[in-house]
N, C-alpha and C positions, 0 to 999 in steps of 0.2 A: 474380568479375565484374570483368574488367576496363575502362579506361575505353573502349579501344577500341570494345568488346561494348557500354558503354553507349553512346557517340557515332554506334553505327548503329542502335540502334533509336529513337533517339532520332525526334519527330517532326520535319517539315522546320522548323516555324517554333521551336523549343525550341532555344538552343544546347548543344551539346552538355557535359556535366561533364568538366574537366579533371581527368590525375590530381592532382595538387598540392590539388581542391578540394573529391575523392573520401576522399585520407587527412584532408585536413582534417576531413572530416563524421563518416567513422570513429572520429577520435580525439573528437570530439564528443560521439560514441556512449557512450565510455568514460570523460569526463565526467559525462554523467547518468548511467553506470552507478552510479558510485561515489557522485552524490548523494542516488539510490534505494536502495542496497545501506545505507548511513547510515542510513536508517530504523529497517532490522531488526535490523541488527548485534549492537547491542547488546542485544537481547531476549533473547538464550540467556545473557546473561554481567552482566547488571544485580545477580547477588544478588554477584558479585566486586566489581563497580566499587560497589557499596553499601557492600562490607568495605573496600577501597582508600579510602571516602571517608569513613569514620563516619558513615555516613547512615541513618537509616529507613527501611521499606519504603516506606513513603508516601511520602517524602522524594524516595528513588530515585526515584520515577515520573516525577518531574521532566525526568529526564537524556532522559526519551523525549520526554515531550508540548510543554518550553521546543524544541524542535527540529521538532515537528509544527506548533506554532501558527507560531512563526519562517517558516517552508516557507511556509504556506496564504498565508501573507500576498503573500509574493513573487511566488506564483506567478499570480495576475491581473494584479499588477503590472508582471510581465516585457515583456509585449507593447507597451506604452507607452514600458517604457525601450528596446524593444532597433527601435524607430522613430528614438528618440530619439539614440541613442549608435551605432547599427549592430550588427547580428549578432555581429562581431568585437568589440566592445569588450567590450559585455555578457558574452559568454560568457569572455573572459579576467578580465576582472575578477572574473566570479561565480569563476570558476576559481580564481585567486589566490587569491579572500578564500576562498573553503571548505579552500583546503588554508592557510592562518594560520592559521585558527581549528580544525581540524585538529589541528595541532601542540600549539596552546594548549588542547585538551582532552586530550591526553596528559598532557600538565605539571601539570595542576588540582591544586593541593595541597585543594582544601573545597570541598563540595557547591554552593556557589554561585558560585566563578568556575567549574566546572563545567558551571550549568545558563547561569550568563551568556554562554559560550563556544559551550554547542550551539546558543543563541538563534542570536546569529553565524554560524555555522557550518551551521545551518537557511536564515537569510532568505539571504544569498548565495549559499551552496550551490543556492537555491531555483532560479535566473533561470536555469540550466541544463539542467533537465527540457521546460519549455515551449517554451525556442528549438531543440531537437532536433529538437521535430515539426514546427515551422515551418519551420525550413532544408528538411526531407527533402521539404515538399508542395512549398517555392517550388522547390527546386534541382533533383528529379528528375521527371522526366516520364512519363508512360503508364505501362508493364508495366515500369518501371526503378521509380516510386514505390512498386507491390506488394511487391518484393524489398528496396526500402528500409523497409518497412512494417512486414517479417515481422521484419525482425534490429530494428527500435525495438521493436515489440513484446517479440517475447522479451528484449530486455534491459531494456522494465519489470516485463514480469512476472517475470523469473529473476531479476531482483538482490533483491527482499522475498524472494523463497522458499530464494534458498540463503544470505541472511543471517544467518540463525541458525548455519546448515553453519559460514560460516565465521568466525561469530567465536566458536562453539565451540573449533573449531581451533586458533585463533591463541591464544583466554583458558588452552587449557590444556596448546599449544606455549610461550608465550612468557608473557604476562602482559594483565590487559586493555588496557594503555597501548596496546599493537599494533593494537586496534579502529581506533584514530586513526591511528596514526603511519602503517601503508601507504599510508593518502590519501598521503602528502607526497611520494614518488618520481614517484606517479602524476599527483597535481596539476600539480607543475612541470613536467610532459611535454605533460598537457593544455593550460596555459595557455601554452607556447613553440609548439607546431603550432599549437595555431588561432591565433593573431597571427600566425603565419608565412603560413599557405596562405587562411584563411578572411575574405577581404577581397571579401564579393559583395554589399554593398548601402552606402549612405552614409548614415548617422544625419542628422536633423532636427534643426541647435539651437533652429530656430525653435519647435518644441513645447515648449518649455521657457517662455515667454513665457504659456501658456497653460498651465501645470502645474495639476490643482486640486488644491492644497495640503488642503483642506478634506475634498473627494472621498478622498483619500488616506487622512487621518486616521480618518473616520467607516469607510472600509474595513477598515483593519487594525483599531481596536477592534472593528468587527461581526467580523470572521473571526476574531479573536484567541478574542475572547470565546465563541465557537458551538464553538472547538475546545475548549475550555477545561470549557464547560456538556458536551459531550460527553466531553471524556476523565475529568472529575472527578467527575459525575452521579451515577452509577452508584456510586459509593464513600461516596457523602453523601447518599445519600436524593434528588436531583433538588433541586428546588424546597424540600423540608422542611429544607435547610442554607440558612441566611443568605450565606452567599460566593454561593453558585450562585442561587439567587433576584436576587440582585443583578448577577451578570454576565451573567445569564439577563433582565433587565431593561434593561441597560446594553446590549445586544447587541440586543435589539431595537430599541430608539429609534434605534440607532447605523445599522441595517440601512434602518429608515425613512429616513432621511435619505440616507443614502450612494445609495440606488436613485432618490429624489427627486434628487441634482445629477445621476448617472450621465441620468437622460432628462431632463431639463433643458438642462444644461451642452453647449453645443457641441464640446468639446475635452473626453469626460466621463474620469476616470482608466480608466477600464474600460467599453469600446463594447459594451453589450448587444443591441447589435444584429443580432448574430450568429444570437440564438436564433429570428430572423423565419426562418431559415432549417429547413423540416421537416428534413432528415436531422440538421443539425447537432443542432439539439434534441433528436432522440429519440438522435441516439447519442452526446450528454451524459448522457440519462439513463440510456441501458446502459452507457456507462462511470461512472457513481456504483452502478450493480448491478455492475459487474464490481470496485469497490472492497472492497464490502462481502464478496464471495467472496473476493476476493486477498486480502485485509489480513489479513478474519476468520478464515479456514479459515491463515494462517502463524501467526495469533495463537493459534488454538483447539485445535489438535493439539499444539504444543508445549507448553501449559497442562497439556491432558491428559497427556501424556507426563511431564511435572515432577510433578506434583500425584499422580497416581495411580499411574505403573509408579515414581515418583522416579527417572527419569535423567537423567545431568548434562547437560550444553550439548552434549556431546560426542556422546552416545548421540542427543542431541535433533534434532543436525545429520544424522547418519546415515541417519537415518529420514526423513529430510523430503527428505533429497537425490534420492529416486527419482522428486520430484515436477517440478526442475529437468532431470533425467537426460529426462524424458518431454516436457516442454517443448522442449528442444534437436533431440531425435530428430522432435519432430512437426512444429517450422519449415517447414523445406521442403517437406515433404508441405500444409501448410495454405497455403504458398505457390503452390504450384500448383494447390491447390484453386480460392482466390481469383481466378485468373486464368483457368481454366476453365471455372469455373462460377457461377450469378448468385450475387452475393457474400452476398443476403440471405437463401440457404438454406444456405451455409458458416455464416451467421451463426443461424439456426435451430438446425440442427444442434448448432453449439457452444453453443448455452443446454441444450437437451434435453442434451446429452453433459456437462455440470457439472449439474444437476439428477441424474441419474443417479451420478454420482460422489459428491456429495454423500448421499444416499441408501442409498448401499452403505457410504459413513464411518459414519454414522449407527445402525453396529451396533455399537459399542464395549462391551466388557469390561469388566473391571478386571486381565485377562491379554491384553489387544492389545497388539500392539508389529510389528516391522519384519513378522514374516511374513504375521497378519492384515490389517493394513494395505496394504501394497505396490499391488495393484491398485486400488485409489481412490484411493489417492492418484497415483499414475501417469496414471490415466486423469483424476484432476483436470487433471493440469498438460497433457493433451491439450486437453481442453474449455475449458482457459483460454488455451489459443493460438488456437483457432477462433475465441472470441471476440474475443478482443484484434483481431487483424489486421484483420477486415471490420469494425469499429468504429471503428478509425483512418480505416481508407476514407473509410467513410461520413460519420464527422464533419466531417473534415478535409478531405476530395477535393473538393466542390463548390463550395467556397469559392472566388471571386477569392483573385487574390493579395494586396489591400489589407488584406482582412481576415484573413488565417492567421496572423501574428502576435500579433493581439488573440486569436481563436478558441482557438487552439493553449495561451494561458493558461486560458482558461477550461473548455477539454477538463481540463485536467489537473485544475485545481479542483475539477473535479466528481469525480473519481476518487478525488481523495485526501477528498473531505468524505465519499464514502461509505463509504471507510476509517473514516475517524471516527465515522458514524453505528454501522457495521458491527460495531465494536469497543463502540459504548456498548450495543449494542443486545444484545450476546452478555453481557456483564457482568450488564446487567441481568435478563434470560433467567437465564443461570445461576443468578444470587441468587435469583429470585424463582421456578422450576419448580425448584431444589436446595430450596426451604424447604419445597416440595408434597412434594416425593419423601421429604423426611424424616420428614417427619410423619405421610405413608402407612405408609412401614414401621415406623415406630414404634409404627405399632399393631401390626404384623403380627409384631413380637418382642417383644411385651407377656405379662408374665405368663399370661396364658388363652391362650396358645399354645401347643401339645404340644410341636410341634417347637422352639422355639424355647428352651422351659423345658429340653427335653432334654437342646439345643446346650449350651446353660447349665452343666446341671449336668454332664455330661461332663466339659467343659472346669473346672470349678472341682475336680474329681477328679483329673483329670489334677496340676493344679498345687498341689493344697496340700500332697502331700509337700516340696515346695522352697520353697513358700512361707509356707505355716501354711494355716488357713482361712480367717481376714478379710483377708487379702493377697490370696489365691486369687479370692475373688470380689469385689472390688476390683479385680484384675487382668481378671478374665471380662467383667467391666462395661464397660471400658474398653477392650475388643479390642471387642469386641459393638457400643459405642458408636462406636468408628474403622469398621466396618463399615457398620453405616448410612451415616456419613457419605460414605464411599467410593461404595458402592452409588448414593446418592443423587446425588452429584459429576455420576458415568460416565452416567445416567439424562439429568440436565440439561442434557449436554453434547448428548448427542443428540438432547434435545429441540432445543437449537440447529441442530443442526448441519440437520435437516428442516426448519424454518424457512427455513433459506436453501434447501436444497434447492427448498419451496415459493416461492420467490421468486424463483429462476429458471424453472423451470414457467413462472408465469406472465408471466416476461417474452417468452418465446416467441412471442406475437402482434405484438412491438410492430415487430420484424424486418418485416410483410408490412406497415406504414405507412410504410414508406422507400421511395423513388424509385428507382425499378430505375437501377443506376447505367451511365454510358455503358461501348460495348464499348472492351476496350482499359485502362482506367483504372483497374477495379475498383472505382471508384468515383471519381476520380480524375480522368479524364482532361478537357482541356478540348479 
């Protein structure tokens, strides 16, 4: 698409995109790719950067969620600084600081300049996902926003999905350092073109006079804190751990308050007023359902994959790759969808088309791997461009332009908190339908079992020449026992995995409460 192509469809009163303002948005693109790709990166390669650090499994968690709560925070907050500073400043800045701190997570000699680093390297890194979709609604016009629509999409949903892919790759081409250090070439390229070309609006210093310092504070503890209750939760019992009771308590009052200055405050840090609008709201809240799909289903197959077939980052990226491969292939085809036809049955479609992918995951093994798998997960990462693309529309398109800056923060927030929920919610799930499933077949290989007694003693037959008799079945117990557990695991996972399945299902109705969007826009157009 070049700009020429963009400058005549362009409409008459729209000025046309320059190139100089078109590479600038692309490399833009490539900015948030790297601050969304950050999320997942490190999830295939956490038990290395654990050994690198002398840390704990618990411990490690850190390296992901000090980076998740960092992000969440930023990301409502984006819209007020990049009023405040300009498009350009924001996003180099954010650019800069995420490639420092970058570098300084490669270097981390202990697990806490480590989690201090990804904090860093989170909230900066953050202010670059949200001002992508606002440049793409302010900057391009009509059937030029769609096409800008389908490539922001696919590179939020493709950089969590082939994260894992690649820093597989890299942990066991090179070493984990390299999760970090590639930001650095990239960074400095990002933050030299957008200061060069992307100079399209002028920061307010006057809103700084009006800063709410207060609004801010009570913000980032309630988000801090809800990421926090959500990603720790599930490991500590909820509520029944004193840390989480208390952040879980501290996060509410914090919430109360911060929503009290937000409709208060004339100048609030984060303008909710956005959600007066029907589309915006409902397609906030399909994009906090399309989190809980993207995050949890990157989160829950590679789980499976480690945990039950045991393969490494490597084998883990492999597998998952067919889901970004099907993404990439289905862009343009959803691209023209969107532009053809009303965008709220593109967007139907794609719920039913991830309900159904999910569904067909949901038959897992304990011998699934690339060839079982292949087609759901392929056809997920179809179902998840259907969705993505008429969600941006819709949320984002009928906005004036005053407001896509604020909005476009709190799009993303929502996204990523059902990331969050997505993930507590699979955690919890697992533990608590893995303890059912154990307990069922516990009875079912219980002594007063024929078959079971059989398996038993076969196998203890088998092995006492090599190993004696009270080794033997010692040994029989303990494969017997890894059994259930297994069996139980892959049961659990499934139960998850129809859960969401059912959670798409029923989001399916909420696509026919949006406002048939204008021709021409996609949703978009004014």
């Amino acid at each position: 698409m070049s700009a020429t192509t963009m400058g005549a469809s362009s409409a008459p009163d729209v000025p046309a995109v320059s190139r100089k303002q078109f590479l600038g948005f692309m490399v833009m693109v490539l900015g948030m790719f790297m601050a969304i790709l950050d999320i997942q990166i490190v999830s295939a390669s956490i038990s290395e950067i654990q050994a690198g650090l002398a840390a704990s499994p618990d411990e490690a968690s850190w390296i992901q969620t000090s980076y998740l709560i960092a992000e969440i925070v930023m990301i409502p907050l984006s819209g007020f600084l990049s009023r405040l500073l300009s498009t350009r400043v924001l996003f180099t800045l954010s650019a800069v600081g995420f490639t420092i701190f970058s570098f300084a997570c490669a270097t981390a000699t202990s697990l806490e300049l480590m989690i201090a680093f990804r904090a860093a390297q989170g909230f900066l890194g953050g202010a670059m996902i949200p001002t992508v979709f606002a440049t793409a609604f302010s900057l391009f016009p009509g059937k030029q926003r769609v096409r800008i629509s389908v490539l922001i999409g696919l590179t939020a949903t493709m950089a969590p999905t082939i994260g894992p892919t690649l820093g597989g790759v890299l942990t066991e081409t090179f070493s984990w350092h390299w999760l970090f250090l590639i930001n650095v070439p990239v960074g400095i390229l990002v933050a030299t073109v957008v200061w060069a070309t992307m100079d399209i609006d002028k920061g307010d210093r006057r809103l700084l006079a009006h800063f709410d310092w207060w609004g801010l504070a009570f913000m980032a503890i309630f988000l801090g804190s809800l990421e926090y209750v959500m990603e720790e939760g599930p490991r500590w019992e909820w509520l029944e751990d004193e840390t989480i009771a208390l952040f879980a308590l501290i996060g509410t009052v914090s919430a109360v308050l911060f929503f009290w200055r937000a409709f208060t405050r004339p100048e609030p840090i984060v303008d909710l007023r956005a959600y007066t609008d029907r589309n915006f709201a409902v397609g906030s809240l399909l994009a906090f359902l399309l989190g809980i799909g993207l995050y949890g289903s990157v989160y829950l197959i590679p789980l499976f994959l480690a945990r039950v077939r045991g393969f490494n980052s490597l084998q883990i990226g492999e597998t998952m790759f067919v889901t970004g491969l099907a993404m990439f292939i289905a862009a343009p085809v959803v691209g023209q969808m969107a532009q053809r036809m009303d965008i709220r049955i593109v967007l139907a479609a794609g719920l039913a088309v991830m309900s159904y992918a999910l569904w067909l995951t949901a038959e897992l093994t304990v011998l699934s791997g690339f060839p079982e798998m292949w087609f759901a997960l392929g056809l997920r990462g179809v179902g998840t461009m259907m969705v993505m693309v008429p969600v941006n529309q819709i949320a984002l398109g009928t906005l004036p332009p005053a407001r896509l800056k604020n909005a476009s923060g709190l799009y993303n927030l929502m996204r990523n908190l059902g990331g969050a929920v997505g993930l507590a919610m699979i955690n919890t799930l697992v533990t608590d339908r893995g303890a059912a499933h154990r307990l069922h077949m516990a009875e079912q290989v219980s002594s007063g079992r024929i078959a079971a007694t059989q398996w038993y003693d076969n196998l203890v037959t088998a092995l006492t020449p090599r190993l004696g008799e009270a080794q033997a079945q010692l040994a029989a117990l303990r494969r017997l026992s890894l059994m259930v557990e297994q069996q139980a695991l892959v049961l659990a996972y499934n139960d998850v995995l129809l859960v969401m399945c059912g959670l798409f299902a029923a989001a399916i109705p909420l696509a026919m409460l949006l406002r048939k969007p204008k021709p021409g826009g996609g949703g978009g157009a004014h």
